[in-house]
LOTORBA-774072 format. One record per atom (N, C-alpha, C): residue number from 1; residue in one letter; chain; atom name; x, y, z. Coordinates in pm, 1 decimal, m for minus. Atoms other than C-alpha are relative to their C-alpha. Example, Ala and Ser with C-alpha at 12.3 -4.5 7.8 and 13.67 -1.06 7.14 Angstrom:
2
lumdo / vofi / mike / drengu / east / north / up
1 / A / A / N / 89.0 / m119.0 / 0.0
1 / A / A / CA / 1230.0 / m450.0 / 780.0
1 / A / A / C / 90.0 / 120.0 / 0.0
2 / S / A / N / m82.0 / m119.0 / m6.0
2 / S / A / CA / 1367.0 / m106.0 / 714.0
2 / S / A / C / m77.0 / 109.0 / 73.0
END
This chain:
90
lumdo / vofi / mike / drengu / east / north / up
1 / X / A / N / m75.2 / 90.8 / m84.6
1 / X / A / CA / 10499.8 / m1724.7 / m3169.1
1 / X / A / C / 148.5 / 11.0 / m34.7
2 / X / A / N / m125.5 / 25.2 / 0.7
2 / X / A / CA / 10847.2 / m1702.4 / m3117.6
2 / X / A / C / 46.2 / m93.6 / 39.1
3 / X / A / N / m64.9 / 121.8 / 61.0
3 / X / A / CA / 11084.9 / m1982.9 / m3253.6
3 / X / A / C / 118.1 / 40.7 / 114.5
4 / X / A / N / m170.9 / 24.1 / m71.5
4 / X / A / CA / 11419.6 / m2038.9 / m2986.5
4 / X / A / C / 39.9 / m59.5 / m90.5
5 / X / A / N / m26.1 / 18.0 / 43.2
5 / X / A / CA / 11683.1 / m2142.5 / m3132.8
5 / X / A / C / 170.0 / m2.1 / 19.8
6 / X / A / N / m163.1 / 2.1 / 4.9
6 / X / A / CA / 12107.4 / m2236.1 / m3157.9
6 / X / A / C / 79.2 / 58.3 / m117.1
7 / X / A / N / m31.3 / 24.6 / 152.4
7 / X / A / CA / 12287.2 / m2130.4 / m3350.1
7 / X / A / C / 205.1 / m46.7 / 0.4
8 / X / A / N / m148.1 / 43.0 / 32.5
8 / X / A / CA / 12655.9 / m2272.3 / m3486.4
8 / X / A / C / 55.9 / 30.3 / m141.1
9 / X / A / N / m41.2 / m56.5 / 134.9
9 / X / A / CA / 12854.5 / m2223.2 / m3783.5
9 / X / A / C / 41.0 / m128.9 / m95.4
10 / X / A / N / m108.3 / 97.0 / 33.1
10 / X / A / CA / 12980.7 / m2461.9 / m4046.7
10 / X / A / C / 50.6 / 57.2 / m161.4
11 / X / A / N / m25.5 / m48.8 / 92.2
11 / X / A / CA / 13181.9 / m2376.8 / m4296.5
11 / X / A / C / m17.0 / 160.4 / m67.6
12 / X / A / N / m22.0 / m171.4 / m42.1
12 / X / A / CA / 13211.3 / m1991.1 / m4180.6
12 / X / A / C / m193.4 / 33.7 / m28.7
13 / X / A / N / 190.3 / m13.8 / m2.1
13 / X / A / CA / 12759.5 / m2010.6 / m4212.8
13 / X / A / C / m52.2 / m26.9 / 115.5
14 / X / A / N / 64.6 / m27.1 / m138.6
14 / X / A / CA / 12594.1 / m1910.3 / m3931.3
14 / X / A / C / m104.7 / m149.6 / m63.1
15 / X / A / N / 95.3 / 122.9 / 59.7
15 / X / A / CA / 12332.3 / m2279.1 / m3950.0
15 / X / A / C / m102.0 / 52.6 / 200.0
16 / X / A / N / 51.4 / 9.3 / m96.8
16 / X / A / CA / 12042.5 / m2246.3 / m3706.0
16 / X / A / C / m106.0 / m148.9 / 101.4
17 / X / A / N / 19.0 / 128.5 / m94.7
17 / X / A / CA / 11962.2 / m2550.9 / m3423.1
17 / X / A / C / m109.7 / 17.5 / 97.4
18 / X / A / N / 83.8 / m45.2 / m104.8
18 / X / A / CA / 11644.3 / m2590.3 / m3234.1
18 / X / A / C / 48.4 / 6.4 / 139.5
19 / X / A / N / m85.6 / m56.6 / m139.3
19 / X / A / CA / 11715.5 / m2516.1 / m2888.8
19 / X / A / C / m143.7 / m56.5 / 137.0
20 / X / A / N / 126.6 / 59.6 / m135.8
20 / X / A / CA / 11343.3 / m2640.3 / m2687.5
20 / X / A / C / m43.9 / m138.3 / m23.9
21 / X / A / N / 39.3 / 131.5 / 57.0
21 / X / A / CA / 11274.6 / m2967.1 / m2607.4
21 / X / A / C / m107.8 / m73.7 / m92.7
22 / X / A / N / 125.7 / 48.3 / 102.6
22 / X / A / CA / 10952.1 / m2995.8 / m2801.6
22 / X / A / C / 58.4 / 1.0 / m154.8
23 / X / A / N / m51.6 / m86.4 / 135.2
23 / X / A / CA / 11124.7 / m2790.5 / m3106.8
23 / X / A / C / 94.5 / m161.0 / m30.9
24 / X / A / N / m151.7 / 50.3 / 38.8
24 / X / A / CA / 11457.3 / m3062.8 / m3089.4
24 / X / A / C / m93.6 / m119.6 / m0.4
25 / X / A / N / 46.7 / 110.8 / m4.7
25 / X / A / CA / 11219.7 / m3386.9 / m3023.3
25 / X / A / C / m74.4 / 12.8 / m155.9
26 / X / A / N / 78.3 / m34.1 / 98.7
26 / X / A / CA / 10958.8 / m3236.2 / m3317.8
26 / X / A / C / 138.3 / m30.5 / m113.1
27 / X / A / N / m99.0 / m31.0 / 78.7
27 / X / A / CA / 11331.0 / m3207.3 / m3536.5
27 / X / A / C / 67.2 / m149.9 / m28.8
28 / X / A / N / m39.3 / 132.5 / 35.2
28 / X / A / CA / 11424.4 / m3570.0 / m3501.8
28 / X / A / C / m44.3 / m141.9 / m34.4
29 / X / A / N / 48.1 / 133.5 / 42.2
29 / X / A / CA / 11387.9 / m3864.6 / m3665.0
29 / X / A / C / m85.9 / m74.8 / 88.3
30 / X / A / N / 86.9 / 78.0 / m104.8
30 / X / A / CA / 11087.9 / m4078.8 / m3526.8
30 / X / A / C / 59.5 / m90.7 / 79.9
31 / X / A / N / m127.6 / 82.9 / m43.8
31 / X / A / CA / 11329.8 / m4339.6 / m3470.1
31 / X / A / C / 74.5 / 19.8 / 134.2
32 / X / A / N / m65.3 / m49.7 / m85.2
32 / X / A / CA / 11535.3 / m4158.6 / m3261.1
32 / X / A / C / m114.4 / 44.3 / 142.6
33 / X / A / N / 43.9 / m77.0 / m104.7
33 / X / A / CA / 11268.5 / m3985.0 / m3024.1
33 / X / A / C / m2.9 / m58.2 / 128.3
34 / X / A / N / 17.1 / 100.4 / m98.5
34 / X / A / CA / 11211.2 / m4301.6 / m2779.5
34 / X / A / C / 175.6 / 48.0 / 71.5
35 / X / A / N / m147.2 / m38.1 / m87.0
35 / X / A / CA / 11622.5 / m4208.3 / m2699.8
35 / X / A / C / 1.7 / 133.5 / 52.1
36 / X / A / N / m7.0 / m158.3 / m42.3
36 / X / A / CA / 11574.4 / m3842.6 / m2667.0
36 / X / A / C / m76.4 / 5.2 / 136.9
37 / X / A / N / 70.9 / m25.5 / m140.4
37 / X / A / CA / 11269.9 / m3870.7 / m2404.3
37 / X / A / C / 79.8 / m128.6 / 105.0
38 / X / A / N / m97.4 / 84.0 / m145.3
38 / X / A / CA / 11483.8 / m4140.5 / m2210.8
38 / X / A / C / 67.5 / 123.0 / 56.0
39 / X / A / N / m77.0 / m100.6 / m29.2
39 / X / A / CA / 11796.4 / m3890.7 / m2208.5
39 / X / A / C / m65.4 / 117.0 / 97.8
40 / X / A / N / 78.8 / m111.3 / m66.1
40 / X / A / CA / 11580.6 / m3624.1 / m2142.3
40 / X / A / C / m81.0 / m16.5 / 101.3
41 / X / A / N / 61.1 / 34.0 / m167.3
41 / X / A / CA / 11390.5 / m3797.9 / m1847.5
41 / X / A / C / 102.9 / m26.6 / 101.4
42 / X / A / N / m56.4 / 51.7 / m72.4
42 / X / A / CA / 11678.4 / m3925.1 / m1686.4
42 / X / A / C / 161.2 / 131.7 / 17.0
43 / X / A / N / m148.0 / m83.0 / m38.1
43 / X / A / CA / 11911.4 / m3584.0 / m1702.7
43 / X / A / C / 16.4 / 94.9 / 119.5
44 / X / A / N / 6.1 / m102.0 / m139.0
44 / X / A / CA / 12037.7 / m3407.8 / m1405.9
44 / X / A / C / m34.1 / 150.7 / m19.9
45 / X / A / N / 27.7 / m133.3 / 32.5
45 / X / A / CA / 11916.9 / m3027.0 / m1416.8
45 / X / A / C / 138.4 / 72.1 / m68.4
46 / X / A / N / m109.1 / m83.6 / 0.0
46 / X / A / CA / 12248.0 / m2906.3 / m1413.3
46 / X / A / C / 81.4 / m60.0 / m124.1
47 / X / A / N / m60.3 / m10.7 / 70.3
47 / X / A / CA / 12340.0 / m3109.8 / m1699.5
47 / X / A / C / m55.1 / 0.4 / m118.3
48 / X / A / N / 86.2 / 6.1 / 84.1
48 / X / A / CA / 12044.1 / m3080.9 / m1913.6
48 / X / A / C / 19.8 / 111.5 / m124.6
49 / X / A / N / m74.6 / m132.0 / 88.5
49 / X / A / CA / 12187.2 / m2771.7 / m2164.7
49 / X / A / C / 76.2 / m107.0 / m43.0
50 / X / A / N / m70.7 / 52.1 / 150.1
50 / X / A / CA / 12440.9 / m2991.9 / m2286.3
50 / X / A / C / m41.8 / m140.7 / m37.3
51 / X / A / N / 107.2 / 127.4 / 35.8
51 / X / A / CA / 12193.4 / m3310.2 / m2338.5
51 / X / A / C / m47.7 / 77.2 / m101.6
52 / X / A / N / 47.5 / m28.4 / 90.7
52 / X / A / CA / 12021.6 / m3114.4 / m2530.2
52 / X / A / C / 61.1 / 65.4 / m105.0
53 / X / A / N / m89.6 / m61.8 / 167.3
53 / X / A / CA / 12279.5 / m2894.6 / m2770.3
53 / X / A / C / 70.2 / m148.6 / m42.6
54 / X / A / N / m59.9 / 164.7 / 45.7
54 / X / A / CA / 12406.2 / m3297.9 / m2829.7
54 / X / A / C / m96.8 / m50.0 / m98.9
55 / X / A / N / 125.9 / m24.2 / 59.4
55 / X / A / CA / 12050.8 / m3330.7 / m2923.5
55 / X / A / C / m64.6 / 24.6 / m117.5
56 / X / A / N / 10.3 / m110.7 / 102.6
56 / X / A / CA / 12015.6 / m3042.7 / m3120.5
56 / X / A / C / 72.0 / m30.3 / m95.6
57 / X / A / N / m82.4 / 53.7 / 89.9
57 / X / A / CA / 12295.2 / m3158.5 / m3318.0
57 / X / A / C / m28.5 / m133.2 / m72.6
58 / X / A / N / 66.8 / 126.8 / 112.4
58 / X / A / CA / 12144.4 / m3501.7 / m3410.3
58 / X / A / C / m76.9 / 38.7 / m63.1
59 / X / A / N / 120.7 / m51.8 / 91.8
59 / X / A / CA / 11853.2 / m3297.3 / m3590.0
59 / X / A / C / 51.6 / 16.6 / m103.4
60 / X / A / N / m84.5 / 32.7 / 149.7
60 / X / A / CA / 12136.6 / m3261.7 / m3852.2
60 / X / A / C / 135.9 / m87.9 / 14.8
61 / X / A / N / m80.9 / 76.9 / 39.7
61 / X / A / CA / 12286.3 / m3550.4 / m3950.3
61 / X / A / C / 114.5 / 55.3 / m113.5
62 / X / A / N / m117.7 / m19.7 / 96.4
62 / X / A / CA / 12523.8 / m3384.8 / m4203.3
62 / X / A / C / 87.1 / 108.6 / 42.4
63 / X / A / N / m70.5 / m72.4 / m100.1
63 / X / A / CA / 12625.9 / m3144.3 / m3950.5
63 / X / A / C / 128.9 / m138.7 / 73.7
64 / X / A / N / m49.5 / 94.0 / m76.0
64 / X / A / CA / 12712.5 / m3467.8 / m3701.4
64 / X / A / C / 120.5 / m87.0 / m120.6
65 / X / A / N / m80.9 / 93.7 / 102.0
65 / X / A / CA / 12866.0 / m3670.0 / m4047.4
65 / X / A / C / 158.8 / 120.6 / 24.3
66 / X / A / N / m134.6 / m73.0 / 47.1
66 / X / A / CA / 13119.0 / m3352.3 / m4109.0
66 / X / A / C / 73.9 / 4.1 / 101.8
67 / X / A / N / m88.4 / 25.3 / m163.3
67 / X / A / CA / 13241.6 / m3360.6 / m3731.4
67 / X / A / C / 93.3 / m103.4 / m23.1
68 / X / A / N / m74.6 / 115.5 / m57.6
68 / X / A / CA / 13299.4 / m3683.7 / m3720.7
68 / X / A / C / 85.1 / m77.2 / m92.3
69 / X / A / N / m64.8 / 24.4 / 132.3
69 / X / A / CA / 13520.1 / m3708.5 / m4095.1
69 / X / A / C / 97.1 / 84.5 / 73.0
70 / X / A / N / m129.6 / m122.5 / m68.1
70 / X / A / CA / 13713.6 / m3363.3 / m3920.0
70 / X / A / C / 60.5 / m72.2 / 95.4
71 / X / A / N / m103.6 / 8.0 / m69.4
71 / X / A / CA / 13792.2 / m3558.2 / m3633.8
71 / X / A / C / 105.7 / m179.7 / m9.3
72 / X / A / N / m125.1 / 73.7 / 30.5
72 / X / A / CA / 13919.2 / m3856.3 / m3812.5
72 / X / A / C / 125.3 / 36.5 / m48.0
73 / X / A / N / m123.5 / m95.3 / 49.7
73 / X / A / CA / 14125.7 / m3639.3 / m4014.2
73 / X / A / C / 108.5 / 12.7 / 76.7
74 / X / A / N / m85.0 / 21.8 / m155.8
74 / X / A / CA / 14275.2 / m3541.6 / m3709.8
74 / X / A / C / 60.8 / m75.6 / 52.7
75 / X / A / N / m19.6 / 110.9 / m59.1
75 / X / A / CA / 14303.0 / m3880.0 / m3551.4
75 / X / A / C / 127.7 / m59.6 / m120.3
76 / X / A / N / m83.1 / 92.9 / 121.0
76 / X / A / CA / 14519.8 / m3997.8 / m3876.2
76 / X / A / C / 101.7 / 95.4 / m44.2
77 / X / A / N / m112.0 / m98.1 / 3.6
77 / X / A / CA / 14734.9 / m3679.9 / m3842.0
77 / X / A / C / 18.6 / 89.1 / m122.4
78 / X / A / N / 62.8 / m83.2 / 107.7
78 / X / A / CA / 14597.6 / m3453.5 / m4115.1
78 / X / A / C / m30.4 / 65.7 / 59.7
79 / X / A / N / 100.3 / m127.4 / m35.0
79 / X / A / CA / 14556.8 / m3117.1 / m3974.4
79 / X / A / C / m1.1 / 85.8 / m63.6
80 / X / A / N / m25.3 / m110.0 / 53.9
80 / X / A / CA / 14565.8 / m2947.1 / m4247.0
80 / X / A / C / m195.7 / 81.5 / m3.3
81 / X / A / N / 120.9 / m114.2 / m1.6
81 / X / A / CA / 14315.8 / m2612.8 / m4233.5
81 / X / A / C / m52.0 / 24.4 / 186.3
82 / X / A / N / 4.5 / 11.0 / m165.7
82 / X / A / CA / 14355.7 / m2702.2 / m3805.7
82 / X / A / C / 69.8 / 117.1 / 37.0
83 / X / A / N / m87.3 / m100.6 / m138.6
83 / X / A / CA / 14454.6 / m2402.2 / m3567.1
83 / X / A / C / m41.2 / m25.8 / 127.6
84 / X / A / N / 1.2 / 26.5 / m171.2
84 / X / A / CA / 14516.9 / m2496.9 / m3207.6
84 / X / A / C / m69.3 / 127.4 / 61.7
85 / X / A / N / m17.0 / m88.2 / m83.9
85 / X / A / CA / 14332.8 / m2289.6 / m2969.4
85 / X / A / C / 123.6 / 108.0 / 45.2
86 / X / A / N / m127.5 / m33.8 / m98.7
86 / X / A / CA / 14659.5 / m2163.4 / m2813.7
86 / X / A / C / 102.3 / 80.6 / m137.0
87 / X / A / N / m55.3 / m91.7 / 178.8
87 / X / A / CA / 14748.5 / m2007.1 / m3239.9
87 / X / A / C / m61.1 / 79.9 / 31.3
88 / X / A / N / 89.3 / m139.0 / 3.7
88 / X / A / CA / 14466.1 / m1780.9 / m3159.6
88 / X / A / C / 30.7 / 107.8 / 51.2
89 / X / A / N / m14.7 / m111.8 / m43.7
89 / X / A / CA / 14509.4 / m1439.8 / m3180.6
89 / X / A / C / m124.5 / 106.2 / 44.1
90 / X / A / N / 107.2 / m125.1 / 60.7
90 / X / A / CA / 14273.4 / m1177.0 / m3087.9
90 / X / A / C / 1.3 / 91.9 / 161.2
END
């Protein structure tokens, strides 16, 4: 059986994210699942991909914690280790 799967990086490490709804519901807290099959009953087709990589991302909470420390950082005008889109070279 082949596993789907996301993948993202943190801290230059490829980290891999389930990616099917069984896989991402199976991945989250019991707690949580009653919100996931709402979401997930009530999403439009077209916007159901990013319901679920949102999803996918609650399966790690220490993924979601480090986001959301980066974008206080940010918010409090600390960008240090930040490059703007628009720095990028390539």
């Amino acid at each position: 059986m082949t596993t789907t799967t996301w993948g993202t990086y943190v801290d230059g490490e490829r980290v891999e994210l389930p990616a099917t709804i069984d896989d991402i519901r199976a991945a989250l807290p019991a707690e949580r699942r009653p919100d996931f099959d709402r979401a997930v009953g009530a999403a439009a087709p077209a916007d159901l991909h990013l319901l679920l990589g949102h999803w996918a991302l609650e399966t790690r909470p220490d993924i979601r914690a480090r986001d959301e420390a980066t974008y206080a950082r940010l918010e409090a005008g600390d960008f240090t280790g930040f490059t703007a889109a628009e720095d990028l070279t390539e």
